[in-house]
N, C-alpha and C positions, 0 to 999 in steps of 0.2 A: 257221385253222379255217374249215370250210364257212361262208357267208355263208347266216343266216338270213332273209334274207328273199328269199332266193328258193329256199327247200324247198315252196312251196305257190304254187298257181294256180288259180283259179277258171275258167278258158279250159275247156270241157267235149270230149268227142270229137267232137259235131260241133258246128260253131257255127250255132245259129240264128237269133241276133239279135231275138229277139222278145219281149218278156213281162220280163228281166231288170232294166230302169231302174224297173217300176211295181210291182213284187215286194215286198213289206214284210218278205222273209225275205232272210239272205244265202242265198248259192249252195251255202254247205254245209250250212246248215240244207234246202235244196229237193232236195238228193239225199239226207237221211236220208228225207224224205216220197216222194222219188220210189220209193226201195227200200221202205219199207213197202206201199205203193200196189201195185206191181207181181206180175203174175201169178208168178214164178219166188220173189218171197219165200212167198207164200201156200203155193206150194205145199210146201214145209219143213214145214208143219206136219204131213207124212203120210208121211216120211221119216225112217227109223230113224236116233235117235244113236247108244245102243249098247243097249238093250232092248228086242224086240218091242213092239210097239204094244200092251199086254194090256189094253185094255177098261176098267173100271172101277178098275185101280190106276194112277194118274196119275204115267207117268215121264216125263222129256224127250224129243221129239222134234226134228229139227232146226231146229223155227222158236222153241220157245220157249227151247231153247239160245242162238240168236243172240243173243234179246231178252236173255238175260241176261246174255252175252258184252257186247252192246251197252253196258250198265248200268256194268257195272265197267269198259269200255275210254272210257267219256264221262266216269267218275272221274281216271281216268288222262290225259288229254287235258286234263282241267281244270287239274290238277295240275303236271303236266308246262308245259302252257303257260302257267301265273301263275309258272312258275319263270325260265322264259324272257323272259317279257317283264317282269321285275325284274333279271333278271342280266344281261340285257344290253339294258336302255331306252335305252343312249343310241347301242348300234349297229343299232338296229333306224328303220326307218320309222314315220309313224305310221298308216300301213294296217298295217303289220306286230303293230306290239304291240297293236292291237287285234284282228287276226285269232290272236295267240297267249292273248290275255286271253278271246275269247269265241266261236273260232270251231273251233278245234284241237280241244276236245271232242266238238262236231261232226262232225268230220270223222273220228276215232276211232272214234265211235261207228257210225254211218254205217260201216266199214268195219267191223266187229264184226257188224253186221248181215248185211251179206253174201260175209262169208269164207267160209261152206258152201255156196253157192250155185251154186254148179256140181257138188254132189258129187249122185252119182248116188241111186236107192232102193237101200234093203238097206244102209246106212253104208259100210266101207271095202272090204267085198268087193265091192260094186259097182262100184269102180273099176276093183279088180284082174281081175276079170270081163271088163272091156272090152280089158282089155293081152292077157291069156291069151289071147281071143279072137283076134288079131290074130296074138299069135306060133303057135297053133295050127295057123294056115291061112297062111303065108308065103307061098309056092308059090301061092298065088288071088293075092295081093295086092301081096308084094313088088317084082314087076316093073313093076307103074303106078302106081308115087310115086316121088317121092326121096327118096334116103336119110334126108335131115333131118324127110319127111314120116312114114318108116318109122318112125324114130324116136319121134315125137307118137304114131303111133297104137299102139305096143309096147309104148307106157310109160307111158299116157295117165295123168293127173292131175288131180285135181278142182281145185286151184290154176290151173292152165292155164286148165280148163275156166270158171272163175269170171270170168275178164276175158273170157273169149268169150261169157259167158251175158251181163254188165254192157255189152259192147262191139260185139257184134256185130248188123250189120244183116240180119233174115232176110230172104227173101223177099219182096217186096211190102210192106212196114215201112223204117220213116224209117229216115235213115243214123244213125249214133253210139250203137243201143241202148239203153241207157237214160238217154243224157246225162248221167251225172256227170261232177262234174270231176276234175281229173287228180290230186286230192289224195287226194280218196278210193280212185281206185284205185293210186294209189304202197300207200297204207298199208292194201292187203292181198296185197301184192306179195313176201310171205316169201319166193321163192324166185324173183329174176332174175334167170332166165337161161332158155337155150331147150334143148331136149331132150338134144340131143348137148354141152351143158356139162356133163351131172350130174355129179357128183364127190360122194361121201358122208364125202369126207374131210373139207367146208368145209359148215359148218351149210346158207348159202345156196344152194347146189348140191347138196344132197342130194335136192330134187325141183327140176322145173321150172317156170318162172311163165307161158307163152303157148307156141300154137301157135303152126304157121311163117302160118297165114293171119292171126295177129293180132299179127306181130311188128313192124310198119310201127307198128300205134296205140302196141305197149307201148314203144318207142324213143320216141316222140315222147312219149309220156306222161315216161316217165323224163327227157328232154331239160329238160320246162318244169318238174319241180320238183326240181332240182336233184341228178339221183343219181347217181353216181360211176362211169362207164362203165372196168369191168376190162380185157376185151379184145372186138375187132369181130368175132372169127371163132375159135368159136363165139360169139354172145353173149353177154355177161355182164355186172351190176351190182353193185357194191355194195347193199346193202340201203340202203333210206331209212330216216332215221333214225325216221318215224313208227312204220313196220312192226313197229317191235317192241314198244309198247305194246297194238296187234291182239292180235298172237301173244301176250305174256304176259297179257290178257284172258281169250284163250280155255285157255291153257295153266290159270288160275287157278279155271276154271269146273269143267275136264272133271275135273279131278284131284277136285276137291272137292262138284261135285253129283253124280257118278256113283257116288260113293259113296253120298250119301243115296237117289236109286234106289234099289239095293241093298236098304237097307235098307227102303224100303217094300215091297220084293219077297220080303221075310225071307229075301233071299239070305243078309245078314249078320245076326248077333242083333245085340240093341239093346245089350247090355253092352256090345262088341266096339265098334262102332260109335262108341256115346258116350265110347268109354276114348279111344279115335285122333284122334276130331277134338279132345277136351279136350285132348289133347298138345297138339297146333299150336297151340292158343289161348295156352296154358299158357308154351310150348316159346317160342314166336315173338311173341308178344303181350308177354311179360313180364307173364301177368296171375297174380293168385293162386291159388291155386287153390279155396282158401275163398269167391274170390269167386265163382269158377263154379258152386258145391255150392250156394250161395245164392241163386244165380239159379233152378239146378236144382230145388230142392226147391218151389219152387212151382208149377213146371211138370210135369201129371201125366199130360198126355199125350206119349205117348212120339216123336210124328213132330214136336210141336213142340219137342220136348225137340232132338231131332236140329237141326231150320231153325234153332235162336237160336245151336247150335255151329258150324253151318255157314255165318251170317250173321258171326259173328264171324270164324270162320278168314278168310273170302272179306275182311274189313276189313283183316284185317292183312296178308294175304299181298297186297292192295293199296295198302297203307303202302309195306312192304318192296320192290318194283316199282319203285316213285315214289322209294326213298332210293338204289338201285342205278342206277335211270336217273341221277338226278344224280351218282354218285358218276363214273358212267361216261360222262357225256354228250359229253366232249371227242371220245373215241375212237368212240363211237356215229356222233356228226355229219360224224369223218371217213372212216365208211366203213370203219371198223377194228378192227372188234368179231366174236365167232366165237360167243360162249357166249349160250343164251337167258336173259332175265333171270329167268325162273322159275327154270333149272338153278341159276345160281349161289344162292338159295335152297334148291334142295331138295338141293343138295350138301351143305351146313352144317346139315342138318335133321335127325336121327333120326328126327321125329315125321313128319314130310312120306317117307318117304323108307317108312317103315312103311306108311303108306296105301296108298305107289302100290303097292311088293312085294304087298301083300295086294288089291289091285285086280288085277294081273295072275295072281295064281295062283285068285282067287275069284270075279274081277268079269268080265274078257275074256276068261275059258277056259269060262264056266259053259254051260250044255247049250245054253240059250235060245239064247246068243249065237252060242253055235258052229251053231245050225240055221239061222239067217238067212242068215250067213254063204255056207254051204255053199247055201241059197235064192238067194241073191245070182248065184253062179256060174251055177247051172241057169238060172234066169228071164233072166240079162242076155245071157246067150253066147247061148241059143236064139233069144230076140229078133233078136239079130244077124245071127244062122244062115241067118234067116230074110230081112233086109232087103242085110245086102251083096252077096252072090252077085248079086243080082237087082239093085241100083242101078252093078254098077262096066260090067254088060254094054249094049253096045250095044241100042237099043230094039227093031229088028228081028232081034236074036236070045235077046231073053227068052222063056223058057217062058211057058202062057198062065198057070201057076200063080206065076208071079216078078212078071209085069203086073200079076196080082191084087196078090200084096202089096205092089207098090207103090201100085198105087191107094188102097191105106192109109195111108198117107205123105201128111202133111199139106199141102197147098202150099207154107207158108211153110219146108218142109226141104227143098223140092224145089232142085236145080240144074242142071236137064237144062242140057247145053250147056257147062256148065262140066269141071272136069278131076275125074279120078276121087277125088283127095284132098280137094277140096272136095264132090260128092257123098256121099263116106264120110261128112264130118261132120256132112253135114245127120241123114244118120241116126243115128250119134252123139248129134247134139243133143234129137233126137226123141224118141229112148229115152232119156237122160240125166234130160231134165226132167220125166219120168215120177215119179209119189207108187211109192210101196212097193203098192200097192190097185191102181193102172193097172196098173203094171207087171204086177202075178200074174194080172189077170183077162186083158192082153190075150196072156200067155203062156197061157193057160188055153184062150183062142178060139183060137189061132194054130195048137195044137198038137191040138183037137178035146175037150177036154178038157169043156171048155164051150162050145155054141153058142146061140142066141138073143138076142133084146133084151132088156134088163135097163132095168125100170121103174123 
């Protein structure tokens, strides 16, 4: 079996040597502060989950999805590791069982936090925005990269893009990013491997986890905490075994607050609503159902009527996570696991299985969704339209109109000098880490649409 104590490392990307010995916090407590602290988490909170931003009805947006991702995956972490460092105390260290006793939460949570962190404004079609774009215009572009670069940018991925936003040094800014350590990014590492591995036949290769500019860090990251290298060419890993406590955080989140959306949006009635999530409690919990109507009847407002069902579900369907991880931990730690731990619950679920069906024919097809969506394409391609043409050409032969937009282009995305695949991504990055708000106004200015300062 994988040797546990060495799945985890506190070694950061880059090492600075400085401040660590006089620290009252460990190292994984100081990258869950370092990611809250940082501009790229703040900005999530202006970036669609899956409901326009509507003003005065309060849905999730991507920061405070994290935080709640965060919540349930520090549950899981906790759990997970007082399991480990009981079932196996005496082949463990004693750094070891006490980084499983009080640090693995940590470092879950911490990666719950900035799993979305690379995903563009506009939710998932802002991704898909970015690929279209690329395969649209081959013939500009194809010919000054390489294949494995064409690749990255055809198929581009906010997973990818999440260790490049954690990892990468901009311009004129310190080496290593935001200096985590290599734990926290193993375990948000759902998919290692690098673009030309995809395979949609194997859970882990169904996206890809780093560009080709950040595949030196993600090797070496995967190297010091122990993950299971498949094959050298193309790249590919086993998953770590933390990684899938992340994913079934967030997998346990989206399923179950998108729903309660919903219903503050009177997308779904409240009947409807409180019959589905009462199943799961009911269905999964083993609870009574008298006891729920008991509960219920004194609660007469109806949003909170929804949070105590929705509180509940999110308990058990985080029981049920923590009893599947153990049951499967052997094959987890060796790298030999396919199914996520949510699926194998919501396979054996009626009630779970109800939700999602009525989540995608009511919740991800509804008008709202589909107009962001379809916002996504137009705002993120034009953007683009706009910056690559004008960053892959030499400087003495840009239009004066292509100078101009670059001179928009912030320094720290800048890479004159460099090769035309790394210039791509500074603009990539640029536009990427844009709010859903940036992004429309500066597609607004860009296009004439709106000019002026804005007080």
């Amino acid at each position: 079996m994988t040797d546990l104590n060495r799945l985890y490392s506190d070694q950061r990307t880059w090492a600075t040597g400085q401040g660590a010995n006089q620290d009252y916090r460990t190292a994984f407590q100081r990258d869950y502060d370092r990611i809250i602290f940082s501009p790229a988490f703040r900005k999530l909170q202006n970036k669609t989950q899956v409901f326009p931003l509507p003003g005065t009805t309060f849905v999730h947006n991507r920061l405070t999805h994290s935080l709640e991702v965060a919540s349930v995956g520090r549950s899981l972490g906790h759990l997970v590791g007082h399991f480990f460092a009981s079932r196996y105390k005496s082949e463990l260290s004693k750094e070891s069982r006490y980084f499983y006793r009080h640090n693995l939460a940590y470092v879950i949570s911490s990666a719950a936090l900035c799993h979305d962190i690379g995903n563009p404004a506009f939710g998932h079609s802002g991704e898909d925005a970015v690929a279209q774009y690329f395969v649209e215009n081959e013939g500009l572009i194809r010919p000054l990269v390489s294949e494995a670069e064409w690749q990255d940018l055809t198929q581009f991925e906010g997973n990818a893009n999440a260790i490049r936003v954690l990892t990468h040094a901009q311009s004129g800014k310190s080496k290593g990013g935001m200096l985590l350590t290599y734990s926290t990014l193993s375990a948000i590492a759902k998919y290692p491997c690098e673009s030309s591995a995809k395979d949609k036949n194997f859970l882990r290769l169904r996206k890809f986890g780093f560009f080709q500019a950040e595949k030196e860090i993600f090797v070496r990251m995967a190297e010091q905490t122990g993950m299971k290298k498949i094959q050298d060419s193309p790249v590919s890993f086993a998953r770590h075994p933390f990684v899938w406590l992340t994913e079934a955080a967030d997998d346990i989140c989206y399923n179950i607050i998108d729903f309660e959306d919903a219903h503050r949006l009177q997308i779904i009635d409240h009947g409807t609503c409180l019959e589905l999530l009462k199943n799961i409690v009911v269905e999964l919990g083993e609870v009574q159902p008298e006891e729920i109507e008991r509960k219920l009847s004194v609660v007469t407002d109806k949003n909170d009527a929804i949070a105590y069902l929705r509180a509940k579900a999110i308990s058990v369907l985080t029981q049920l996570v923590y009893e599947r991880y153990v049951i499967h931990h052997e094959k987890l730690l060796a790298g030999e696991f396919e199914t996520s731990l949510f699926d194998l619950i919501l396979n054996k679920s009626v009630a779970l299985q109800q939700i999602r069906d009525f989540s995608f024919e009511h919740i991800y097809r509804h008008k709202s969704v589909m107009e962001i969506e379809l916002a996504g394409y137009r705002v993120m391609g034009t953007l683009l339209s706009y910056f690559v043409p004008a960053v892959i050409k030499e400087k003495n032969q840009r239009t004066k109109e292509e100078s101009l937009t670059l001179s928009l282009l912030p320094e720290p995305h800048r890479y004159e000098g460099k090769d035309v695949y790394h210039q791509i991504l500074g603009v990539i990055d640029f536009i990427t880490m844009m709010t859903d708000d940036e992004a429309l106004e500066f597609y607004r200015k860009m296009t004439g649409i709106q000019i002026g300062i804005n007080l």
